[in-house]
N, CA, C and O atoms as a DFTB+ gen file, in Angstrom:
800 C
 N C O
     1  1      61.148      93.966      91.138
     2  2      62.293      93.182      90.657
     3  2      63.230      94.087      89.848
     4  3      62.709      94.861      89.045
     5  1      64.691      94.064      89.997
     6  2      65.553      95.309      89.560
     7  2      65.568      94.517      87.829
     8  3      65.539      93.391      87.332
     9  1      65.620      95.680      87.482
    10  2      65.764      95.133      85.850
    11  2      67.066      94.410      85.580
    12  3      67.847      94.388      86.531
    13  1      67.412      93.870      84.564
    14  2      68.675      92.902      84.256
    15  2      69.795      93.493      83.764
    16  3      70.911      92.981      83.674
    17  1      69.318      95.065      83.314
    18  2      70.069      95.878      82.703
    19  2      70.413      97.343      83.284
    20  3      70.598      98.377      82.642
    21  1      70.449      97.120      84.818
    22  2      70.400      98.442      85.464
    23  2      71.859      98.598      85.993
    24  3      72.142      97.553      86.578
    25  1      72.911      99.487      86.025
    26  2      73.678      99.781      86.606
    27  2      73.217     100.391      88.042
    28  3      72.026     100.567      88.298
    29  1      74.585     100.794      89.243
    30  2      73.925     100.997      90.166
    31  2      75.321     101.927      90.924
    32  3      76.381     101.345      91.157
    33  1      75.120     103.444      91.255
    34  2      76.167     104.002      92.161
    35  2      76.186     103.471      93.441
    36  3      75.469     102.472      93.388
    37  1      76.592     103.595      94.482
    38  2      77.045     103.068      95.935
    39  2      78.067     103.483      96.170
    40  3      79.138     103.135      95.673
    41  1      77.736     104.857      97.526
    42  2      78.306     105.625      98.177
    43  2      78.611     104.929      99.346
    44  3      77.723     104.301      99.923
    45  1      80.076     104.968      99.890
    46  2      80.327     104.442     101.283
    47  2      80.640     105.245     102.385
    48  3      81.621     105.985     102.304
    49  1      79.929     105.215     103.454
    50  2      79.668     106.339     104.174
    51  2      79.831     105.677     105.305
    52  3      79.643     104.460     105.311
    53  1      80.337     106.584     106.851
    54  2      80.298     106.609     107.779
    55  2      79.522     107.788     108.506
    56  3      79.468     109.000     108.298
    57  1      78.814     106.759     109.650
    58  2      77.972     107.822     110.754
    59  2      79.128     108.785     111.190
    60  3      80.246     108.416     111.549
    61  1      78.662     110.140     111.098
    62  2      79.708     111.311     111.645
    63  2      79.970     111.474     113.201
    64  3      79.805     112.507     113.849
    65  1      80.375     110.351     113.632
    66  2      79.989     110.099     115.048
    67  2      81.611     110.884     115.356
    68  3      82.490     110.731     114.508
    69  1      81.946     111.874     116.872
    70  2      83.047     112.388     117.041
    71  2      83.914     111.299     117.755
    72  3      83.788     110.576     118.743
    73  1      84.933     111.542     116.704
    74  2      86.082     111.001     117.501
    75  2      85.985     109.540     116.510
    76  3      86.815     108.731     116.927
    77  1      85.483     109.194     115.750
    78  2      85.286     108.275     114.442
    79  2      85.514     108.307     113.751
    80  3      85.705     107.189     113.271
    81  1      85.832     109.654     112.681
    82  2      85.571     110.063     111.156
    83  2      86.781     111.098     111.299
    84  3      86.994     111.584     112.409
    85  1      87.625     111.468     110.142
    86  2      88.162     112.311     109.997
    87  2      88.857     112.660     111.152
    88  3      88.663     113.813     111.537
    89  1      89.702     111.892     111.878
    90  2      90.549     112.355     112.665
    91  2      91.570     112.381     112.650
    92  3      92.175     112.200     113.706
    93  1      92.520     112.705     111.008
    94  2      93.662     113.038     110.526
    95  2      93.736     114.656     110.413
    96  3      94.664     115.371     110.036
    97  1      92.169     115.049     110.964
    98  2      92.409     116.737     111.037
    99  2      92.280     117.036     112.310
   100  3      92.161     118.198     112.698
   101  1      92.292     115.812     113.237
   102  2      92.706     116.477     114.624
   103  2      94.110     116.599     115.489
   104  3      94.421     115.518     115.990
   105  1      94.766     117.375     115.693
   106  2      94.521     118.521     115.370
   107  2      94.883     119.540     114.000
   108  3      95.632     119.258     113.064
   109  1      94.477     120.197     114.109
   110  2      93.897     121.151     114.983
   111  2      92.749     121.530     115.087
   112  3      92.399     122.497     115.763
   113  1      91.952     120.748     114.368
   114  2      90.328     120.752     114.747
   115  2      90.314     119.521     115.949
   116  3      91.066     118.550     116.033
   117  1      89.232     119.906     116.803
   118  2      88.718     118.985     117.310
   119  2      88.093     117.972     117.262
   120  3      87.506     118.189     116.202
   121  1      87.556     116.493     117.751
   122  2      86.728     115.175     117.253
   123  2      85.603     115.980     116.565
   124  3      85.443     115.933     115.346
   125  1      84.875     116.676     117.339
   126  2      83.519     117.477     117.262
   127  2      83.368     118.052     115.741
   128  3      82.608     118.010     114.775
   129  1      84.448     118.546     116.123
   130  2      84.574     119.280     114.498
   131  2      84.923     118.831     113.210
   132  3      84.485     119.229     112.131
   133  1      85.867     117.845     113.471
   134  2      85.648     116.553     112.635
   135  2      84.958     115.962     112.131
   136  3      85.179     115.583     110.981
   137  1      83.931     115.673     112.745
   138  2      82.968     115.046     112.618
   139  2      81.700     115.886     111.726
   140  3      81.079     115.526     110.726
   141  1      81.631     116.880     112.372
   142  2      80.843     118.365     111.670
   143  2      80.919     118.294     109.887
   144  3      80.122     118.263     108.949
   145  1      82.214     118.291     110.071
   146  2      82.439     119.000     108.686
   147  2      82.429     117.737     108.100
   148  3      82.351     117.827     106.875
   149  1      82.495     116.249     108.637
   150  2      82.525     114.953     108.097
   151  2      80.499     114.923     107.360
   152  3      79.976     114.427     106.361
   153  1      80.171     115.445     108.115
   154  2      78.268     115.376     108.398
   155  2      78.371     116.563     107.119
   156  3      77.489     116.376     106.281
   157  1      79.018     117.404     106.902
   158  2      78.943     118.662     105.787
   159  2      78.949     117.894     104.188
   160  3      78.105     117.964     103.295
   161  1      80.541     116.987     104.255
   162  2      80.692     116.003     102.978
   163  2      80.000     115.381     103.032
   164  3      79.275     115.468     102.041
   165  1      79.631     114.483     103.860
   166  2      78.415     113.861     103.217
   167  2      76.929     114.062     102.629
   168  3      76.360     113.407     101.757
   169  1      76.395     115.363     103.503
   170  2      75.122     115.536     102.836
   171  2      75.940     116.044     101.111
   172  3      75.710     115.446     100.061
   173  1      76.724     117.056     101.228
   174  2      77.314     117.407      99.737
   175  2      76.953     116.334      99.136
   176  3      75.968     116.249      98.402
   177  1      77.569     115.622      99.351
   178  2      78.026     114.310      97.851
   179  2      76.664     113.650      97.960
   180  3      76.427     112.889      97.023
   181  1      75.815     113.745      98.777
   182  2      74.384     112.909      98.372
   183  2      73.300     114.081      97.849
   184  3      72.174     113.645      97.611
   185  1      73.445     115.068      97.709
   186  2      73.070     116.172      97.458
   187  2      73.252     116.468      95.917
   188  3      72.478     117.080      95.181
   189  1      74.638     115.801      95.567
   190  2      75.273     115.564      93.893
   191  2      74.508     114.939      93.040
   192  3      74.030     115.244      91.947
   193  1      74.457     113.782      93.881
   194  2      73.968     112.426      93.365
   195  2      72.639     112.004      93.496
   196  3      72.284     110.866      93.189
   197  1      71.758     113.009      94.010
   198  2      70.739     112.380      94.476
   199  2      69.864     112.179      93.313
   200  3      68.991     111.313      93.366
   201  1      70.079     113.149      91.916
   202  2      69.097     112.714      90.691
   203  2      70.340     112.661      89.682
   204  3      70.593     113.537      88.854
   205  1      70.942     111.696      89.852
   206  2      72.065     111.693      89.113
   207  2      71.037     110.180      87.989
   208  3      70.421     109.127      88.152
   209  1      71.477     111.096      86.953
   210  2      70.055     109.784      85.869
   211  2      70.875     108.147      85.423
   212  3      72.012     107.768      85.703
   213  1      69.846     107.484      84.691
   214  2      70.710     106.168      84.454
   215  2      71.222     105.171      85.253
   216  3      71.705     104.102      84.877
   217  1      71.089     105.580      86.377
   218  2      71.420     104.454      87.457
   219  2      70.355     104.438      88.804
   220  3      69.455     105.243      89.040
   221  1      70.660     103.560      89.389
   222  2      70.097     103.321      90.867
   223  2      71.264     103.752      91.601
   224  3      72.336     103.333      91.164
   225  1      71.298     104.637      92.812
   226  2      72.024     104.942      94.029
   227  2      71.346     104.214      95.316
   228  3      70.189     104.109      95.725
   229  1      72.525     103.795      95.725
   230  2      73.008     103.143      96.748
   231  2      73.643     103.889      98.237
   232  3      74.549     104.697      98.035
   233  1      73.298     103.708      99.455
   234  2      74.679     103.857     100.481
   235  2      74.734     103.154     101.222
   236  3      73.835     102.952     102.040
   237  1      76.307     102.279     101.148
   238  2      76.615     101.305     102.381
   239  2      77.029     101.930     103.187
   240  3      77.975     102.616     102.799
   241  1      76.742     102.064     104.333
   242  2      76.942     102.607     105.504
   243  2      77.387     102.014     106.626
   244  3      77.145     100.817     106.775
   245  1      78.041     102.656     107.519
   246  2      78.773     101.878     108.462
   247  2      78.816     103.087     110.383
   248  3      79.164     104.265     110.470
   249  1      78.468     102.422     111.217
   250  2      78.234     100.942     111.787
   251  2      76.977     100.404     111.158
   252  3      76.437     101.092     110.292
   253  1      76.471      99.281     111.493
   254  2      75.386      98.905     110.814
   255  2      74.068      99.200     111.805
   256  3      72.885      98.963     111.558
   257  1      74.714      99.854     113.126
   258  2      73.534     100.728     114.198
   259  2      73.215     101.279     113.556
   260  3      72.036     100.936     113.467
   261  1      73.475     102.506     112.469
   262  2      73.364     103.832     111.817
   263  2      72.244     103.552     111.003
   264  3      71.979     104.393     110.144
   265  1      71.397     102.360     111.110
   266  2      70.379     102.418     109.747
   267  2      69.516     103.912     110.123
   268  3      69.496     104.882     109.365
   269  1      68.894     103.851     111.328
   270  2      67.943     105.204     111.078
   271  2      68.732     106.990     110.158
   272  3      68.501     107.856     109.314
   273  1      69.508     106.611     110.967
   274  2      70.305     107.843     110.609
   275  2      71.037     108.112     108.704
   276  3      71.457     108.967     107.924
   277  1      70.855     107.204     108.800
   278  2      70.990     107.004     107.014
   279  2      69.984     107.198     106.181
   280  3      69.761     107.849     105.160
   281  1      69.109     106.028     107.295
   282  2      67.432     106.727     106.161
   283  2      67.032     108.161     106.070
   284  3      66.414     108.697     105.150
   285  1      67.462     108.674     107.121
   286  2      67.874     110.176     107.054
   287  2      68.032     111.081     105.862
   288  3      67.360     111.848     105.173
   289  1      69.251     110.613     105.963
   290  2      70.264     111.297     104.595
   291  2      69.544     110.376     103.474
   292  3      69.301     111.167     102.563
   293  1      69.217     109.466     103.202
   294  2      68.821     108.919     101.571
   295  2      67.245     109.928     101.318
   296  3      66.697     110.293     100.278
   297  1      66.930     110.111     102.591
   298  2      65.672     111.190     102.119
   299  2      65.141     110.408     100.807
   300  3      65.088     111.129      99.811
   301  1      64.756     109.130     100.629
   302  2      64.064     108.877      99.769
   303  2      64.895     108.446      98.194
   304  3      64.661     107.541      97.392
   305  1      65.655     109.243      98.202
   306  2      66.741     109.266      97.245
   307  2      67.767     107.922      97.003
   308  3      68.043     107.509      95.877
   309  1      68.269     107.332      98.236
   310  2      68.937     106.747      97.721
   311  2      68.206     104.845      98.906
   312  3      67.674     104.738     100.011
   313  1      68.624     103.793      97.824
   314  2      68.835     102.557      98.973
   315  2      69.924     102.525      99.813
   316  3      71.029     102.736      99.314
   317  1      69.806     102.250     101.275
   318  2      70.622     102.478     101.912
   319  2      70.804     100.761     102.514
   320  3      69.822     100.104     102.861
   321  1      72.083     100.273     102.550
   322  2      72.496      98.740     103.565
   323  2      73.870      98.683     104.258
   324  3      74.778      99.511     104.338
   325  1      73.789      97.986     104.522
   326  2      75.330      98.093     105.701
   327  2      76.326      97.453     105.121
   328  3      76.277      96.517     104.322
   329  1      77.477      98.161     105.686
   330  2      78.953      97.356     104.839
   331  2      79.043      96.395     105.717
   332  3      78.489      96.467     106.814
   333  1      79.947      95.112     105.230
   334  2      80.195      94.272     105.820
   335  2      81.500      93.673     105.673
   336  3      81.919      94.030     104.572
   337  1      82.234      93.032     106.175
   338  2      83.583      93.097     105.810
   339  2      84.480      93.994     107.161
   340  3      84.186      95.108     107.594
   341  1      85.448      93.239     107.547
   342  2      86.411      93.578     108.486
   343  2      87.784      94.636     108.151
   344  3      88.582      95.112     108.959
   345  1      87.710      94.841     106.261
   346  2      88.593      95.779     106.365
   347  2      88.031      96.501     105.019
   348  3      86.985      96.157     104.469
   349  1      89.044      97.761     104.478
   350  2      88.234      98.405     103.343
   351  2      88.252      97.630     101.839
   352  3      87.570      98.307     101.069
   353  1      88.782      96.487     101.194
   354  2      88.938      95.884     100.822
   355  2      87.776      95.026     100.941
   356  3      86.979      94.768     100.039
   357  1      87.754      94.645     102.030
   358  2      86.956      93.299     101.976
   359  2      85.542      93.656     101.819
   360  3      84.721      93.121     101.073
   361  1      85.390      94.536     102.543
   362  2      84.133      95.883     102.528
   363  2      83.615      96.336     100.968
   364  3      82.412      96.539     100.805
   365  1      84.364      96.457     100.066
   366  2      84.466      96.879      98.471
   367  2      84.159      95.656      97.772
   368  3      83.422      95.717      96.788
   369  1      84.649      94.512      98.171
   370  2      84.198      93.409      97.817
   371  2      83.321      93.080      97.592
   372  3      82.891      92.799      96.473
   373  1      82.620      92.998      98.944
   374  2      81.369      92.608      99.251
   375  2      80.025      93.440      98.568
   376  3      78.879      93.053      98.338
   377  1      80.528      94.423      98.411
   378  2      79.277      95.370      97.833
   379  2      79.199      94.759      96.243
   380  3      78.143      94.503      95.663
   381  1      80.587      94.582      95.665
   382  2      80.479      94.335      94.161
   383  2      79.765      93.329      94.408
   384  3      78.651      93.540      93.927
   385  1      79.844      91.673      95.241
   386  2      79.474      90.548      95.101
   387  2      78.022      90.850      94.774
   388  3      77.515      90.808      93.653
   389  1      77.256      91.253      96.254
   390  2      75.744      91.591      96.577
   391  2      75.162      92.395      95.575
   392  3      74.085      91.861      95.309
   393  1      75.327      93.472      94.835
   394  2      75.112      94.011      93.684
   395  2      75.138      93.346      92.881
   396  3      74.339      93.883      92.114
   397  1      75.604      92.171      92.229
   398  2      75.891      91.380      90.685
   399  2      74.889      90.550      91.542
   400  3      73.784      90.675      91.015
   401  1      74.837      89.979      92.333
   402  2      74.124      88.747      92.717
   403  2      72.542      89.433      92.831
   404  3      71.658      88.579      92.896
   405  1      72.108      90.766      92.862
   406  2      71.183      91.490      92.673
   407  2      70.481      91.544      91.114
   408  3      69.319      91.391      90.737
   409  1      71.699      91.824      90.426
   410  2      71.258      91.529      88.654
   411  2      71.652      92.607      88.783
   412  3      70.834      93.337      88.222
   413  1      72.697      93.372      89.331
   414  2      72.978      94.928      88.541
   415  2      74.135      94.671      87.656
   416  3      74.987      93.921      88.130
   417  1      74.407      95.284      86.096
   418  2      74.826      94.584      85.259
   419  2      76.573      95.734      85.591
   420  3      77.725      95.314      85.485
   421  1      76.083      97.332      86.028
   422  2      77.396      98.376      86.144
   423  2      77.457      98.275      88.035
   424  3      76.545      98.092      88.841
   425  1      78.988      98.490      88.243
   426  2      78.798      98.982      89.750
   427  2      79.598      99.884      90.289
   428  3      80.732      99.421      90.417
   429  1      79.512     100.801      90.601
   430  2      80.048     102.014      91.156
   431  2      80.144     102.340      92.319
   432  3      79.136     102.724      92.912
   433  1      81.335     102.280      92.937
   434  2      81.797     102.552      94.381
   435  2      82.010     104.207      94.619
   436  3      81.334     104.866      93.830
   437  1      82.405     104.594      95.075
   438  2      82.727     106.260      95.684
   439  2      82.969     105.985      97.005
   440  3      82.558     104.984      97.592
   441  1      83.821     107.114      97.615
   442  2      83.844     107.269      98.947
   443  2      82.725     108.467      98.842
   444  3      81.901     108.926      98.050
   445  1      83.358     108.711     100.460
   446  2      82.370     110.616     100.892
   447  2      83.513     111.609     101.349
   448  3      83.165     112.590     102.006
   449  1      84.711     111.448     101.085
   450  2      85.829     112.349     101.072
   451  2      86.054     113.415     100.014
   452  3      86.779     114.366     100.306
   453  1      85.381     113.326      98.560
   454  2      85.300     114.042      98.061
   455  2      83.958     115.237      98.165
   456  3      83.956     115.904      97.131
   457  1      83.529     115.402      98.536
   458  2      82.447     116.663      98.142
   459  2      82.492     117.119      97.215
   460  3      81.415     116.968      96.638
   461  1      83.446     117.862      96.436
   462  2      83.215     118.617      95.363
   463  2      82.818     117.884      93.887
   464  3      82.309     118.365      92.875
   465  1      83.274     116.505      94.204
   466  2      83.281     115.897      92.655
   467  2      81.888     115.758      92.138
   468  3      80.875     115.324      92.685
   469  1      82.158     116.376      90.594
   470  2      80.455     116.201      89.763
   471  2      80.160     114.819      89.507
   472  3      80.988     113.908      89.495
   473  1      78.902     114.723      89.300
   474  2      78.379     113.817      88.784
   475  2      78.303     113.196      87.738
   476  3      77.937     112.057      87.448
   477  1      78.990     114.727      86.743
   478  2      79.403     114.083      85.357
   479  2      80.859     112.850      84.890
   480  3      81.249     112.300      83.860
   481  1      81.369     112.899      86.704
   482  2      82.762     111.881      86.405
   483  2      81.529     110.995      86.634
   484  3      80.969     110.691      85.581
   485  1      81.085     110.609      87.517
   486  2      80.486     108.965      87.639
   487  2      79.229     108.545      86.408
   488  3      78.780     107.404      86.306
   489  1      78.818     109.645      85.582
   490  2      78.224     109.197      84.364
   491  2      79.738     108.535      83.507
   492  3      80.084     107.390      83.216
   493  1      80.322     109.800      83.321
   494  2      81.560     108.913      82.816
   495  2      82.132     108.004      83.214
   496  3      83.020     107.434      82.580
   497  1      81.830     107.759      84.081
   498  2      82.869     105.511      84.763
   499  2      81.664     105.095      84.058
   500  3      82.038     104.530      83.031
   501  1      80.286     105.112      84.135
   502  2      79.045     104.267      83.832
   503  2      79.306     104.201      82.081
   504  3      79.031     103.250      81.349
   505  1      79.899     105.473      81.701
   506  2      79.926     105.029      79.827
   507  2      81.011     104.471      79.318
   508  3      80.978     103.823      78.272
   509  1      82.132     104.681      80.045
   510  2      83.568     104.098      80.033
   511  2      83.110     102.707      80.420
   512  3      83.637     102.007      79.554
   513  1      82.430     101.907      81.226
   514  2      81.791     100.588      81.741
   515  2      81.233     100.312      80.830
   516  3      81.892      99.341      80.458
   517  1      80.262     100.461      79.949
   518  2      79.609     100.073      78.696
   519  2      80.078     100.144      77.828
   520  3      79.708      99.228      77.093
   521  1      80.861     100.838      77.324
   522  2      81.474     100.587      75.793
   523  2      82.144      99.495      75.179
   524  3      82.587      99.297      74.047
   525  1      82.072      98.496      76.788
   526  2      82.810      97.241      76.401
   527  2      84.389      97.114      75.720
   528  3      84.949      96.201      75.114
   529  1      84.726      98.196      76.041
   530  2      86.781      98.097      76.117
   531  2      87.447      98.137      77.438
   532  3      88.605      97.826      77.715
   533  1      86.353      98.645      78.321
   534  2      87.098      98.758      79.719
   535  2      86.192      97.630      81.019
   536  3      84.976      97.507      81.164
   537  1      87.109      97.075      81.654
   538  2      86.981      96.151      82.317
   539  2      87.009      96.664      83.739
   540  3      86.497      95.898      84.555
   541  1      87.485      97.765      84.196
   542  2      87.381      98.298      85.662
   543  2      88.176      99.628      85.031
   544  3      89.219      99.670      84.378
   545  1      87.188     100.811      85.523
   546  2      87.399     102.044      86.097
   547  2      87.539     102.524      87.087
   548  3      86.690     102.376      87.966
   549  1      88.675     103.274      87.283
   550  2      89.433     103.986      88.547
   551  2      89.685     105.442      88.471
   552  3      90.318     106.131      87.671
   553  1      88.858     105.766      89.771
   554  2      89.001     107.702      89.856
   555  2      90.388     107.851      90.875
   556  3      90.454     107.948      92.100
   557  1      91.441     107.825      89.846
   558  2      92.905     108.178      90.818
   559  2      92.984     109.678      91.980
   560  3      93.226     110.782      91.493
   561  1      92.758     109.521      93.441
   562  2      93.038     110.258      93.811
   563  2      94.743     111.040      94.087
   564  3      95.812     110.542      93.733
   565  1      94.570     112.206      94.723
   566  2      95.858     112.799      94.678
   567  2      96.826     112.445      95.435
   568  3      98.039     112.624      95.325
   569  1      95.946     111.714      96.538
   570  2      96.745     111.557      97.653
   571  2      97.667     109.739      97.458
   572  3      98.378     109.103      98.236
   573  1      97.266     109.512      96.303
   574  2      97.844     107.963      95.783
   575  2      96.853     106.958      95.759
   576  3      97.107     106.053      94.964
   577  1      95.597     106.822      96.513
   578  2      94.601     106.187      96.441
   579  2      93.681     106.316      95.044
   580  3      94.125     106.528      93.916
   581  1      92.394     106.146      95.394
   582  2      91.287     106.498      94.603
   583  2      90.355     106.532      95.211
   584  3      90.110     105.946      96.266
   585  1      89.518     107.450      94.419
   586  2      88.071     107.978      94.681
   587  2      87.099     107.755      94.227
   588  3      86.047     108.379      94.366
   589  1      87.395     106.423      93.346
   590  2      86.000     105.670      92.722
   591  2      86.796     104.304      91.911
   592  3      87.875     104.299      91.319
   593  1      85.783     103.148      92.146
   594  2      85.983     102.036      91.263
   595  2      84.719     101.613      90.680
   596  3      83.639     101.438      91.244
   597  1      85.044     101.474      89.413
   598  2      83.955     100.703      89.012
   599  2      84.303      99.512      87.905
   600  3      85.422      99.365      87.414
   601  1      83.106      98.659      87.590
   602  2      83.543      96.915      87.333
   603  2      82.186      96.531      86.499
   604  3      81.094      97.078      86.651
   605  1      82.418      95.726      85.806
   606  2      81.081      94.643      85.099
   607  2      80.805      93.273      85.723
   608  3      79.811      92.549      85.665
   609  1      82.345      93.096      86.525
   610  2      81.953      91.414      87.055
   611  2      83.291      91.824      88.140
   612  3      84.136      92.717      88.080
   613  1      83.089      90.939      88.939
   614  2      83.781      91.138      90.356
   615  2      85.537      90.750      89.868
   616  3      85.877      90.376      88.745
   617  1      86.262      90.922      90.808
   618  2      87.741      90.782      90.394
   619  2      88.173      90.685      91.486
   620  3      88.888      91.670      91.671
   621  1      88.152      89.671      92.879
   622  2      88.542      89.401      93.845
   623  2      90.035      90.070      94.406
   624  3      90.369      90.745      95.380
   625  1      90.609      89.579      93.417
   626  2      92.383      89.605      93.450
   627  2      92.391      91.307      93.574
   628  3      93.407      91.559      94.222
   629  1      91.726      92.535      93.247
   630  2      91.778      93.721      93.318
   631  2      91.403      94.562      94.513
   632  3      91.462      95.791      94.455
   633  1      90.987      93.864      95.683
   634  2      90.521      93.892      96.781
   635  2      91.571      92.731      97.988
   636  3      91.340      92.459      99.166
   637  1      92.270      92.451      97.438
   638  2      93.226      91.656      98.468
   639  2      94.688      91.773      98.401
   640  3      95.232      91.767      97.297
   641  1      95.447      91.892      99.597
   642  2      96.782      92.076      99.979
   643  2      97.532      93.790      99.254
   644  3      98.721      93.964      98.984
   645  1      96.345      94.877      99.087
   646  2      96.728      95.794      99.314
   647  2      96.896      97.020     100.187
   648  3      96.044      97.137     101.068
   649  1      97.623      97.749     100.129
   650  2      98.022      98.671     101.531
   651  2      97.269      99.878     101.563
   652  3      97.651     100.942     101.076
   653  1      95.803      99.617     102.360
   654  2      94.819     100.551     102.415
   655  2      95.473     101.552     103.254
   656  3      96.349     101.345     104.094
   657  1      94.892     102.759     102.892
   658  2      95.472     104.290     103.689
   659  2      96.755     103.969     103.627
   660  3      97.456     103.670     104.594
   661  1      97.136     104.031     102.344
   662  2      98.876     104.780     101.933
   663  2      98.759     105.265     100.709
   664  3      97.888     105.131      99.848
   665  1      99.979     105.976     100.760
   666  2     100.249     106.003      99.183
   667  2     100.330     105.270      98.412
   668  3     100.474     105.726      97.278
   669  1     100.294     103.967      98.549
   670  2     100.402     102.853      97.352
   671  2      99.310     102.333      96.888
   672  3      99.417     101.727      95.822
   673  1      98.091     102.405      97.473
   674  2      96.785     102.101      97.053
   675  2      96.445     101.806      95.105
   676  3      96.045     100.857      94.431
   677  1      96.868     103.167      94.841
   678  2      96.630     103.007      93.301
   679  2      97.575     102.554      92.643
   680  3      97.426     102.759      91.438
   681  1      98.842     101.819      93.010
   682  2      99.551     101.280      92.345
   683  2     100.033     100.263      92.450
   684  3     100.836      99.793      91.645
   685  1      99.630      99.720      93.475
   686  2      98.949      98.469      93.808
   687  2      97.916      97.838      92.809
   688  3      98.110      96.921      92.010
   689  1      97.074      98.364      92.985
   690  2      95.893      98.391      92.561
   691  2      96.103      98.158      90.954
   692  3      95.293      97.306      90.587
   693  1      96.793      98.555      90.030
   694  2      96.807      99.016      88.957
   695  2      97.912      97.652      88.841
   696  3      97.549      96.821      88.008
   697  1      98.981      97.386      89.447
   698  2      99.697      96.346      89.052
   699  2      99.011      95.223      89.692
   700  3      99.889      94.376      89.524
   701  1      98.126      94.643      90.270
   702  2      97.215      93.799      90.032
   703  2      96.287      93.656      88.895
   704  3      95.907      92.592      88.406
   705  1      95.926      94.999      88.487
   706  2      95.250      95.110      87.333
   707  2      95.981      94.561      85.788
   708  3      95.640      94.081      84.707
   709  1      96.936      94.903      86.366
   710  2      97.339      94.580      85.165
   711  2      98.183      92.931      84.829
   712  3      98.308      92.301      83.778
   713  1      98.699      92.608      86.409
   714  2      98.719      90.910      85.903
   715  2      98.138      90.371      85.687
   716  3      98.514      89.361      85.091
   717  1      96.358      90.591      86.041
   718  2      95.013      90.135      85.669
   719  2      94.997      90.415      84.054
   720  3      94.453      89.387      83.651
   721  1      95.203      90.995      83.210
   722  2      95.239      91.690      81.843
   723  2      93.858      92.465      81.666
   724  3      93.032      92.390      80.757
   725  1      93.872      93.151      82.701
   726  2      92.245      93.572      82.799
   727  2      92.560      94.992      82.143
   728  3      93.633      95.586      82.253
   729  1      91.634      95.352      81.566
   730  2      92.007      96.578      80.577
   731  2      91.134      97.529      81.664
   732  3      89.999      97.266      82.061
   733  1      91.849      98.562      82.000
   734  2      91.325      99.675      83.101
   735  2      91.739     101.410      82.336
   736  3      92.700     101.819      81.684
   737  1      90.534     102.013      82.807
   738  2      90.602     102.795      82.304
   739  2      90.782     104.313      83.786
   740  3      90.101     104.260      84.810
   741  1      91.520     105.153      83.589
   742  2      91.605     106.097      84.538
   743  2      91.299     107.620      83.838
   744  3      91.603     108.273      82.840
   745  1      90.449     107.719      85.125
   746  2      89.434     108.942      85.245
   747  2      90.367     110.361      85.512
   748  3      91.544     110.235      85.851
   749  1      89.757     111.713      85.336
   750  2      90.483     112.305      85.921
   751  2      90.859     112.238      87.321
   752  3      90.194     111.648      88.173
   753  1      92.329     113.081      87.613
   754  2      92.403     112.749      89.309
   755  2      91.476     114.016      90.071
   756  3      91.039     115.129      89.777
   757  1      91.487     113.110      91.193
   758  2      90.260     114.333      91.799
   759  2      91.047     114.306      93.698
   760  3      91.761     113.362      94.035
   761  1      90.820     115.143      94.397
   762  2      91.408     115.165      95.480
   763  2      89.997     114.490      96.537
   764  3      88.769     114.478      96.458
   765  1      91.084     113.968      97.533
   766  2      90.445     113.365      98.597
   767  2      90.559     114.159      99.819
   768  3      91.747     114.355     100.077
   769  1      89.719     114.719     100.711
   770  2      89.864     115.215     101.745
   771  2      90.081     114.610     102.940
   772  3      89.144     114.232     103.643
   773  1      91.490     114.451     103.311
   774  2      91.588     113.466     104.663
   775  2      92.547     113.916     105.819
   776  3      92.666     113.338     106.899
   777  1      93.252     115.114     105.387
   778  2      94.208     115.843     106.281
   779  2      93.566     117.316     106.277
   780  3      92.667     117.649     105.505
   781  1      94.139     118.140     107.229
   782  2      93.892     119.274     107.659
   783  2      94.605     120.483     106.563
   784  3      94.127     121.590     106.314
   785  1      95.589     120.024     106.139
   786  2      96.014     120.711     104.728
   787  2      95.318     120.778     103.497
   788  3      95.375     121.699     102.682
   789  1      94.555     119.574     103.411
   790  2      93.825     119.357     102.323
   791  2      92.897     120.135     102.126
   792  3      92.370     120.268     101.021
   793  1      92.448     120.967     103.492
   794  2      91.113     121.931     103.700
   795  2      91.383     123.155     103.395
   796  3      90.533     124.046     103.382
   797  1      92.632     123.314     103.112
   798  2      93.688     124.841     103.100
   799  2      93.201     125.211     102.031
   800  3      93.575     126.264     101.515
């Protein structure tokens, strides 16, 4: 039975299947290769996280065929379940819901576009989450999005009628946040790897 007082990371991941993942770097890489170096970020970032202390790790994973291949990569390390939800929004949702309805009291999203990011930012969303002044933490990426959310209780309205894969993601995001009067706190920015420049 999960304790009442456990926070919990949850990585969202896709099978590196070619011609699926990362195909804003084709060209001039190929699906194949895409996909390669998609299979590279991800072991990275579970490789980060895999004794990252104070929390339980998570990966929702997607298609929901991919369970073997996940149990794979959690190597023991992490719980692995399937996203659900028809878009990335609704998908983010759903993980916060199923997590609180679990008894996890912190919840921490990430993509797998970053690789390089430490582990010491997502301790920091988990202490920025407890100190009880901040109501949702956001890792602003460069590209206008973000690269991490995290929450104490779900916030529906922060997951609906925004413009996933653009530049407006985080400011969106942030002016919802803020007609809600939700006090949010932002992380350093960290880059997202999703174009072929970005690899430069």
């Amino acid at each position: 039975m999960i304790s009442p007082a456990k926070d919990i990371l949850v990585v969202m991941a896709k099978a590196p299947v070619s011609g699926q993942v990362k195909t804003r770097l084709c060209p001039p890489l190929s699906p194949g290769q895409a996909a390669a170096i998609y299979d590279c970020f991800l072991k990275d970032r579970l490789r980060e996280m895999s004794d990252l202390a104070g929390c339980d790790r998570a990966i929702a994973y997607m298609p929901q065929t991919a369970m073997s291949r996940f149990e794979t990569y959690a190597n023991g390390s992490f719980d692995i379940f399937p996203q659900r939800g028809n878009d990335l929004g609704n998908r983010m949702h759903n993980i916060f819901v199923d997590r609180f309805r679990e008894g996890f009291v912190g919840v921490v999203i990430i993509g797998s576009d970053s690789p390089d990011l430490p582990k010491s930012i997502i301790t920091e969303s988990f202490q920025r989450l407890s100190c009880g002044k901040t109501e949702v933490v956001i890792g602003p990426a460069t590209d206008g999005g973000y690269y991490l959310v995290g929450m104490k209780r779900i916030y529906p309205e922060l997951f609906a009628d925004v413009p996933w894969s653009t530049d407006k993601v985080l400011t969106t995001t942030l002016e919802i946040a803020r007609s809600l009067g939700l006090r949010t706190d932002l992380l350093p920015e960290w880059s997202d790897i999703d174009t072929y420049h970005n690899l430069l």
